[in-house]
Backbone as JSON Lines, residues from 0, in Angstrom:
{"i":0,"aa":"X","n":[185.05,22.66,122.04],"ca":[184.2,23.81,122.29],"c":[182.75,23.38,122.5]}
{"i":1,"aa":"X","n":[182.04,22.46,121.78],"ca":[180.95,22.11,121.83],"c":[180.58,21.56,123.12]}
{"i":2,"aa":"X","n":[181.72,20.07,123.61],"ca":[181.55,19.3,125.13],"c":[181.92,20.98,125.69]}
{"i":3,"aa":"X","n":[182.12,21.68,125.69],"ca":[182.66,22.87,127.1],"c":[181.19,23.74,127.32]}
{"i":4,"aa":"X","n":[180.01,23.82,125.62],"ca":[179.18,24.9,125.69],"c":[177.8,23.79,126.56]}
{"i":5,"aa":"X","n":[178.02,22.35,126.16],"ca":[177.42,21.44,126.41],"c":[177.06,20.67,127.86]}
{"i":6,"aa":"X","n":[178.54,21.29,128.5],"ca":[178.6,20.8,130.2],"c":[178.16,22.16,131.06]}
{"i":7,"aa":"X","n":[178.48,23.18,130.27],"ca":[177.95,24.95,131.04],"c":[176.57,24.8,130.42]}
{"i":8,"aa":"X","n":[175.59,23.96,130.03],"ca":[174.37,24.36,129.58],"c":[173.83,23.4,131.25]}
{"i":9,"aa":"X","n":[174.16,22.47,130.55],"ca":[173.96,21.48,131.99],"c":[173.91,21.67,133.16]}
{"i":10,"aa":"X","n":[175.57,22.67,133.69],"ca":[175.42,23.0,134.59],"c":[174.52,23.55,135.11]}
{"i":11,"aa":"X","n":[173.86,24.82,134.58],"ca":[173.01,25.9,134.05],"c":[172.02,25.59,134.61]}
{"i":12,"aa":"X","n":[170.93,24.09,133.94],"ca":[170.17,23.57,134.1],"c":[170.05,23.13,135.74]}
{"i":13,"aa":"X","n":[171.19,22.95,136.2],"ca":[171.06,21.68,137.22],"c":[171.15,22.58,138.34]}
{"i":14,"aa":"X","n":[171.94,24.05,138.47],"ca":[171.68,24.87,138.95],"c":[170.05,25.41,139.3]}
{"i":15,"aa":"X","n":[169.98,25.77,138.13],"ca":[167.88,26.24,138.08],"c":[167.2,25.54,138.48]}
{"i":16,"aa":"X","n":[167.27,23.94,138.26],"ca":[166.68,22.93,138.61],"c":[166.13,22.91,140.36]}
{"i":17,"aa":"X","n":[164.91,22.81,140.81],"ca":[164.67,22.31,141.97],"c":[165.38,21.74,142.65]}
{"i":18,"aa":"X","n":[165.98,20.91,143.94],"ca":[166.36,20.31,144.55],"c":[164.61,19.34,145.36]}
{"i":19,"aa":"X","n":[165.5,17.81,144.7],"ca":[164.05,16.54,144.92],"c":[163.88,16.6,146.45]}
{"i":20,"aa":"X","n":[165.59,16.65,146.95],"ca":[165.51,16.26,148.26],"c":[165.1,17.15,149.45]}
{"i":21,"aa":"X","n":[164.96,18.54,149.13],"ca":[164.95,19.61,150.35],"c":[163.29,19.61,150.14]}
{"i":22,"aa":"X","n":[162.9,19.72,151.17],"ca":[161.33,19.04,151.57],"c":[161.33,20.54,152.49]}
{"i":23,"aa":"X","n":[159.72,21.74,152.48],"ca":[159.2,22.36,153.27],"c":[159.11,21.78,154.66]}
{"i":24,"aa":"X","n":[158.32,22.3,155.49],"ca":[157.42,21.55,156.19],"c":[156.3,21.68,156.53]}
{"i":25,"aa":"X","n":[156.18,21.12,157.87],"ca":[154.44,21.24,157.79],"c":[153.9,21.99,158.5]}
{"i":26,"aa":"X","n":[153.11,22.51,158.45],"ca":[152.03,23.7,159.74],"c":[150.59,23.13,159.4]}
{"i":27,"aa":"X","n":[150.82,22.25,160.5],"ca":[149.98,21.99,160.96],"c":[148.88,23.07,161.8]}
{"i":28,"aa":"X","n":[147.38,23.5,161.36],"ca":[146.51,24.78,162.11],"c":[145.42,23.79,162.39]}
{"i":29,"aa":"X","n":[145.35,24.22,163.9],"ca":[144.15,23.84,164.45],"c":[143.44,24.76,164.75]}
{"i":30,"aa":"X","n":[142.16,24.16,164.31],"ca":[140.77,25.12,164.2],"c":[139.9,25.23,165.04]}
{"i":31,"aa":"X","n":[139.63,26.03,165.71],"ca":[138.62,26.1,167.11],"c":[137.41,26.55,166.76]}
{"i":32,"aa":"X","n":[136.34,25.8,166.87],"ca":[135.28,26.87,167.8],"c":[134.46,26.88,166.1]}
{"i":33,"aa":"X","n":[134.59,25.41,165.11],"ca":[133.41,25.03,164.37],"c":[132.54,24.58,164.72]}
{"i":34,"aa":"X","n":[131.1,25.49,164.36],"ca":[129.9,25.13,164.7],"c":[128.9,24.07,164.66]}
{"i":35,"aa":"X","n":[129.46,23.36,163.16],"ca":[128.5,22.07,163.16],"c":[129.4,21.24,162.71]}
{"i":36,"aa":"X","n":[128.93,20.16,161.51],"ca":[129.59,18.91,161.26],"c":[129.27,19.2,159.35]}
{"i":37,"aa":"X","n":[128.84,20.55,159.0],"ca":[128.54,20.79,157.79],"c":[129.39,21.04,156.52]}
{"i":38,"aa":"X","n":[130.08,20.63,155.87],"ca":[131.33,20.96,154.57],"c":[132.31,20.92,155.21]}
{"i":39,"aa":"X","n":[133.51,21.97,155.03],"ca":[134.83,21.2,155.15],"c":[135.42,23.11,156.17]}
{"i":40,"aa":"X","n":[136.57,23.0,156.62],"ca":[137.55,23.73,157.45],"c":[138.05,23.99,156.35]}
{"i":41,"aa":"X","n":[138.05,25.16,155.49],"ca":[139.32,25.57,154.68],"c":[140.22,26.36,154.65]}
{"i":42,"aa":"X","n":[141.86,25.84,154.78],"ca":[142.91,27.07,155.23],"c":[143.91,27.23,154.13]}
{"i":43,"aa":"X","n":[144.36,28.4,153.95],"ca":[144.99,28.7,153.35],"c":[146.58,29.6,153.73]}
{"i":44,"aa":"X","n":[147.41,29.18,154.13],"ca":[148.92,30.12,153.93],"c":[149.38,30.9,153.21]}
{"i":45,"aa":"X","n":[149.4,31.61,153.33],"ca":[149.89,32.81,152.64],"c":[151.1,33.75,152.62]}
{"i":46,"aa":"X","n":[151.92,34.06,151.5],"ca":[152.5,35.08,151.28],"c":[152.18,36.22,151.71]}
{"i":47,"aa":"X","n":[152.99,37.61,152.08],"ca":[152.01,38.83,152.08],"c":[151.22,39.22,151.05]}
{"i":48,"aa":"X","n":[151.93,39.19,149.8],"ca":[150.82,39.72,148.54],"c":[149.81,38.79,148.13]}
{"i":49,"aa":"X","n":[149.66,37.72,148.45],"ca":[148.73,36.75,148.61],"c":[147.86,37.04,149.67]}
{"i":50,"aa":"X","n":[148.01,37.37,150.2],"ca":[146.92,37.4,152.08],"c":[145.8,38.38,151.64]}
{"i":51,"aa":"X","n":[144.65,38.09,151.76],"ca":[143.39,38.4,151.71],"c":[143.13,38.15,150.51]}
{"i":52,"aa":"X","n":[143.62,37.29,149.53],"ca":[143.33,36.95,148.15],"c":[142.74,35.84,147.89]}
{"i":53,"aa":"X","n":[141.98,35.35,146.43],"ca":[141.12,34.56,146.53],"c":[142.1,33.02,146.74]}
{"i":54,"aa":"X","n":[143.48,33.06,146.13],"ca":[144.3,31.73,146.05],"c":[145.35,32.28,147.23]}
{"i":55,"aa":"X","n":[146.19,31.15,147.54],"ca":[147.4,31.6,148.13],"c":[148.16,29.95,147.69]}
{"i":56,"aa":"X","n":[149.6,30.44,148.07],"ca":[150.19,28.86,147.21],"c":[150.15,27.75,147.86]}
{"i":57,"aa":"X","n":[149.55,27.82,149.16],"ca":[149.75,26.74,150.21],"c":[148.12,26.37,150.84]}
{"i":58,"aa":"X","n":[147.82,25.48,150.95],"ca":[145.93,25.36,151.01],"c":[145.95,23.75,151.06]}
{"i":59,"aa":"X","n":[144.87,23.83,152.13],"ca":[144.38,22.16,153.33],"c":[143.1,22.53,153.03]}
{"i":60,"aa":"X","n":[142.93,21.46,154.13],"ca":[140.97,21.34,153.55],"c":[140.86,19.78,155.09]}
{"i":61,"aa":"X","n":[139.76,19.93,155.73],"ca":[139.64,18.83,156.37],"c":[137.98,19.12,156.69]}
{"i":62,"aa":"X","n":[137.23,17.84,156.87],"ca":[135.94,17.81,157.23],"c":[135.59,18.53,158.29]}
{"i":63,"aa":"X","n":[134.74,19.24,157.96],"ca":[134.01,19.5,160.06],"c":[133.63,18.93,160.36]}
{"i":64,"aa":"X","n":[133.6,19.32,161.85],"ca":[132.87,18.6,162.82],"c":[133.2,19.73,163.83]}
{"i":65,"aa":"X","n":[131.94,19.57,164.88],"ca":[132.0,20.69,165.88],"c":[133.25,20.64,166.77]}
{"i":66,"aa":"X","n":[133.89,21.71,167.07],"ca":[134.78,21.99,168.13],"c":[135.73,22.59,167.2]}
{"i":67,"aa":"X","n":[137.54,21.49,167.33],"ca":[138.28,21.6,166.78],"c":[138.9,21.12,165.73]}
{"i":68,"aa":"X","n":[139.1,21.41,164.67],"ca":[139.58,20.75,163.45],"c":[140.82,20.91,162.64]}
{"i":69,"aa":"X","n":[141.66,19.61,163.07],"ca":[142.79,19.82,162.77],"c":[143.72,19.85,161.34]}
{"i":70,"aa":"X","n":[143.76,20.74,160.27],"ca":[144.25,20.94,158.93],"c":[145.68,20.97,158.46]}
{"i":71,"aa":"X","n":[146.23,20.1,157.85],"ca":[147.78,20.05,157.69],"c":[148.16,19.94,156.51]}
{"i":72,"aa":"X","n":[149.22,21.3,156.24],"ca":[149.23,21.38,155.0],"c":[150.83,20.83,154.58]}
{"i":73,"aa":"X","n":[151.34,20.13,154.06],"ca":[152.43,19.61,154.0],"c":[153.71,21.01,152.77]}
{"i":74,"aa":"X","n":[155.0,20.63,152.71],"ca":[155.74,21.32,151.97],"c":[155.86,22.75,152.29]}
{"i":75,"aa":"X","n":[155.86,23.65,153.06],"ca":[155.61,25.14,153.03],"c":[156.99,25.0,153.32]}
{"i":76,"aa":"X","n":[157.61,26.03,152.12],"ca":[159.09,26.35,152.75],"c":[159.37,27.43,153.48]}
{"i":77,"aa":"X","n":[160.58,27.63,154.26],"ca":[160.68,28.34,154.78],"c":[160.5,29.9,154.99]}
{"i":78,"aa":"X","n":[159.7,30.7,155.42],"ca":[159.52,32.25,155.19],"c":[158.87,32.97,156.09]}
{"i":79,"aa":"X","n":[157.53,33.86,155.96],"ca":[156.7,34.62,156.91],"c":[155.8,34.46,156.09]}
{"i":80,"aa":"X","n":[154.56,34.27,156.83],"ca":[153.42,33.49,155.89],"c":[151.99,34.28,157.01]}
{"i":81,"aa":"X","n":[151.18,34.28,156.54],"ca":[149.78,34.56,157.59],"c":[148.5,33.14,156.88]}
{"i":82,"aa":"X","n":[148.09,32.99,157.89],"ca":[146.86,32.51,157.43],"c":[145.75,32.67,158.01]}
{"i":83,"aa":"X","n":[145.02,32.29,156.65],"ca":[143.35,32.89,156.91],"c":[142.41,31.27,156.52]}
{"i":84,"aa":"X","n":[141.27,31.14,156.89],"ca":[140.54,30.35,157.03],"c":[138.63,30.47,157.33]}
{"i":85,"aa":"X","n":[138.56,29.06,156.55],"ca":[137.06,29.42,156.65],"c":[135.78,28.34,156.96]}
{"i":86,"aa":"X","n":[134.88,28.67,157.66],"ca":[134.13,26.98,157.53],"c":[132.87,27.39,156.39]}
{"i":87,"aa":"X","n":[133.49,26.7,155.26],"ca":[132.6,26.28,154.1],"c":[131.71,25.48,154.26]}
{"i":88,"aa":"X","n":[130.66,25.71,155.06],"ca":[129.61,24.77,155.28],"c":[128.88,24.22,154.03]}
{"i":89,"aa":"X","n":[128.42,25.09,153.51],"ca":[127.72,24.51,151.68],"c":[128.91,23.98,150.61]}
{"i":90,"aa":"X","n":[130.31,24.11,151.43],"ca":[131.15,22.77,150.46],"c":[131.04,23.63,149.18]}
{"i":91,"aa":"X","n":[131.02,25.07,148.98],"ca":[130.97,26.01,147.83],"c":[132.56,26.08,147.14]}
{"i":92,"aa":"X","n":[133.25,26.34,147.86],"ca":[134.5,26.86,147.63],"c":[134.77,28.17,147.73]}
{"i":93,"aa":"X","n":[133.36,29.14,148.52],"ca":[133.76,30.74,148.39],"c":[132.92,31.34,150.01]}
{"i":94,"aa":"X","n":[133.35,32.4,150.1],"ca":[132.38,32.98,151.45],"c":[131.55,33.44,151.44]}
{"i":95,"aa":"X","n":[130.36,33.19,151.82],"ca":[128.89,33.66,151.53],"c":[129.02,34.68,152.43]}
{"i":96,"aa":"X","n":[128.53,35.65,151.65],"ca":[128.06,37.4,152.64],"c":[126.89,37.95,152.82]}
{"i":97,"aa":"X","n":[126.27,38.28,154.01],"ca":[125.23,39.13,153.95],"c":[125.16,40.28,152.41]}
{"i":98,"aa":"X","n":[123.64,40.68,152.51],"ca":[123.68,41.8,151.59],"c":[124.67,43.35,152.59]}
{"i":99,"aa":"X","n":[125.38,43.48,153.71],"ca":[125.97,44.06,154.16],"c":[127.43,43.65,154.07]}
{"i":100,"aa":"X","n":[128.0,42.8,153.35],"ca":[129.06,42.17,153.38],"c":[129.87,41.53,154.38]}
{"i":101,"aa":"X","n":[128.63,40.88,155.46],"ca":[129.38,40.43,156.64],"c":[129.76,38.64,156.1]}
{"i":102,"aa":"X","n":[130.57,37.84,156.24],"ca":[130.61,36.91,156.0],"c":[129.82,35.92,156.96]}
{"i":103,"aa":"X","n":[128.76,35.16,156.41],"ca":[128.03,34.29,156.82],"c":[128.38,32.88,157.4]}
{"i":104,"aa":"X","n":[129.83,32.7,156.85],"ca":[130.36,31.38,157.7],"c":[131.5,31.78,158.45]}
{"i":105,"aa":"X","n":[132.18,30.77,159.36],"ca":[133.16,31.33,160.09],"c":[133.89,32.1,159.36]}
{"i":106,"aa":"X","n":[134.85,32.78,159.99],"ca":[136.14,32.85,159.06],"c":[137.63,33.0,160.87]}
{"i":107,"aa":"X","n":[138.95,32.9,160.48],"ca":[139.73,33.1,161.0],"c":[141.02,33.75,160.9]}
{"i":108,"aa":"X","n":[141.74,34.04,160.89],"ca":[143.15,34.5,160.93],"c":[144.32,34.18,161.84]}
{"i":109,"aa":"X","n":[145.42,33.7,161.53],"ca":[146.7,33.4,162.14],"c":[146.91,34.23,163.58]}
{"i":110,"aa":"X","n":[147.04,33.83,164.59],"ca":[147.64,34.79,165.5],"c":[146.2,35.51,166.06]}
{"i":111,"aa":"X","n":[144.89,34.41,165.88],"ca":[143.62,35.3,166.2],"c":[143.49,36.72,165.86]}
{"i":112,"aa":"X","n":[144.17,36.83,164.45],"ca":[144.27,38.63,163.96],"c":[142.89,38.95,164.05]}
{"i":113,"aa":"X","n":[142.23,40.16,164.81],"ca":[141.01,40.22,164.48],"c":[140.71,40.99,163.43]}
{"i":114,"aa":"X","n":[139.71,41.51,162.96],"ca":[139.12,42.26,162.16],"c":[137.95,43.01,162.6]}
{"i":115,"aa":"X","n":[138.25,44.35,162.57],"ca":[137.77,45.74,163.04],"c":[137.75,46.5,161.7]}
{"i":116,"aa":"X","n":[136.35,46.54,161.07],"ca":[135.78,47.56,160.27],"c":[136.52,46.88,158.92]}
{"i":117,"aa":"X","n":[137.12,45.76,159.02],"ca":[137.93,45.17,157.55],"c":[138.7,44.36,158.23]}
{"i":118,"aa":"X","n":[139.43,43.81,157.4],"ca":[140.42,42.77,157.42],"c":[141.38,43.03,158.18]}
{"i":119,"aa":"X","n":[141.9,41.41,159.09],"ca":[143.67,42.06,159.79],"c":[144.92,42.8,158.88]}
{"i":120,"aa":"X","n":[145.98,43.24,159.21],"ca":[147.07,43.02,158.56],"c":[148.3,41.82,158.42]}
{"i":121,"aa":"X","n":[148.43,41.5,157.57],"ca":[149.45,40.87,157.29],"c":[150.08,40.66,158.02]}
{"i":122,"aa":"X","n":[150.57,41.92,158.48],"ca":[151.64,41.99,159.85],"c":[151.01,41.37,161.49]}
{"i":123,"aa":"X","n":[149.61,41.65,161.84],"ca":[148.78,40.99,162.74],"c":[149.12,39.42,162.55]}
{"i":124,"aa":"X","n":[148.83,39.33,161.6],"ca":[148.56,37.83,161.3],"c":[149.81,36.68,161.11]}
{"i":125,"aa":"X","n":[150.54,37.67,160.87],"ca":[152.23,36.77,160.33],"c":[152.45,35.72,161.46]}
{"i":126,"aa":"X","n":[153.45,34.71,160.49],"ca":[154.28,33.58,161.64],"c":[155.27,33.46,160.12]}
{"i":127,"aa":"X","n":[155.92,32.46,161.33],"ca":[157.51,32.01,160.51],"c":[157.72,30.81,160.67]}
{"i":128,"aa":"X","n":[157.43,30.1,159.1],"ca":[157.84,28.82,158.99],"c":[159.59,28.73,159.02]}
{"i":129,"aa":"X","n":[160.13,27.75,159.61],"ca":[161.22,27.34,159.92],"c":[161.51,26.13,158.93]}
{"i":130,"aa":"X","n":[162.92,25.43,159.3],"ca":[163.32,24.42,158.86],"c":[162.46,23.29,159.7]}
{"i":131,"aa":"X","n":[161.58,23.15,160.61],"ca":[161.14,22.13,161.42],"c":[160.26,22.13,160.96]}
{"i":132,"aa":"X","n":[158.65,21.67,161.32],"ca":[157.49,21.52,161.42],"c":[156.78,22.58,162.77]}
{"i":133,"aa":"X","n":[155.5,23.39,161.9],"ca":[155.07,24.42,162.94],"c":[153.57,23.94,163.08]}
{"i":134,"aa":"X","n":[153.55,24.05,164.44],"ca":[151.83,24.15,164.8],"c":[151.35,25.74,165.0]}
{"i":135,"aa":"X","n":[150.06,25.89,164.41],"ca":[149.49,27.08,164.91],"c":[148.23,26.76,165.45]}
{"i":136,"aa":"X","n":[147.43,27.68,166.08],"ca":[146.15,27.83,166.35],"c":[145.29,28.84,166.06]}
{"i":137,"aa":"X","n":[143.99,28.65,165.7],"ca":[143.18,29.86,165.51],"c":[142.12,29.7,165.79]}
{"i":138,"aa":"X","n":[141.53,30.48,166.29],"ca":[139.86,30.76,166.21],"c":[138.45,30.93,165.61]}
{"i":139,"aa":"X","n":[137.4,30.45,164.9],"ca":[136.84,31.1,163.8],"c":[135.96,32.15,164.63]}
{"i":140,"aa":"X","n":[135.71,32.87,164.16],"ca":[134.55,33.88,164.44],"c":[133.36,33.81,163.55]}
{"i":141,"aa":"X","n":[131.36,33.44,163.86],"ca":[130.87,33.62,163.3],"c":[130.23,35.32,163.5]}
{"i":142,"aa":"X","n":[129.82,35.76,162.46],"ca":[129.02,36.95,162.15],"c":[127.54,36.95,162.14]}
{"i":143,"aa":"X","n":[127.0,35.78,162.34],"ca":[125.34,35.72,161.69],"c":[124.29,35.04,163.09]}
C-alpha cells in the first residue's frame, strides 16, 4: 500500500512538473523610428489582462540607437499576446508624462495599434505566437 500511495504521489508530481525540454519561442520586435542613441528600447509581451499594465510575463530590453532596434525576447509559449513598448531614454524604467498625461518618450504597440484619446485594444494589438519563432514590427510614436 505504501510503494502504490508512493508511485501515485510521484506520478502526481511528474505530471505537475514542467516539461525541461518543450522550449517557447522567440518574437523577435523590431523597432522603428528611435530618435536618438539615449537609454534602452523597452518591450514587453503581453497577455490580455496584462496589456497596458506596469509588468507583463515576457520583457527585452536592447540599447538605442537611431532608426531601428532590434529586441528579442526568448521562451514565449504559445498563445495571443499584444505588445507594447517604449524608448526609455533616461534608462528610468517608467514613462515620463507631460503635466497633460501625454507620454514624453516614444511609445508603440503590436500591429502599429494606434491610440486615439487612450490606449489601443488588446484586440488592435494582438498576434499569435506559434510553435516556430515570430518576427513582428512596430513603430514608436513621439508626443513632445
Amino acid at each position: 500500500m505504501k510503494r502504490v500511495l508512493l508511485l501515485a504521489i510521484g506520478l502526481l508530481a511528474t505530471a505537475a512538473a514542467p516539461q525541461g525540454n518543450i522550449r517557447g519561442s522567440e518574437v523577435e520586435v523590431v523597432v522603428d523610428g528611435v530618435r536618438n542613441a539615449s537609454g534602452h528600447v523597452l518591450v514587453a509581451i503581453c497577455r490580455e489582462p496584462e496589456f497596458l499594465q506596469p509588468h507583463c510575463a515576457f520583457q527585452g530590453s536592447a540599447p538605442a540607437h537611431p532608426g531601428a532596434v532590434t529586441v528579442r525576447i526568448a521562451d514565449v509559449p504559445p498563445g495571443t499576446y499584444a505588445a507594447q513598448c517604449f524608448h526609455d531614454e533616461t534608462d528610468a524604467g517608467r514613462i515620463h508624462r507631460t503635466l497633460l498625461g501625454m507620454p514624453k518618450e516614444g511609445m508603440g504597440f503590436s500591429n502599429d495599434a494606434r491610440f486615439h484619446f487612450g490606449p489601443p485594444s488588446f484586440r488592435d494589438a494582438a498576434f499569435t505566437v506559434g510553435p516556430t519563432d515570430v518576427r513582428i514590427a512596430m513603430n514608436l510614436r513621439y508626443y513632445d
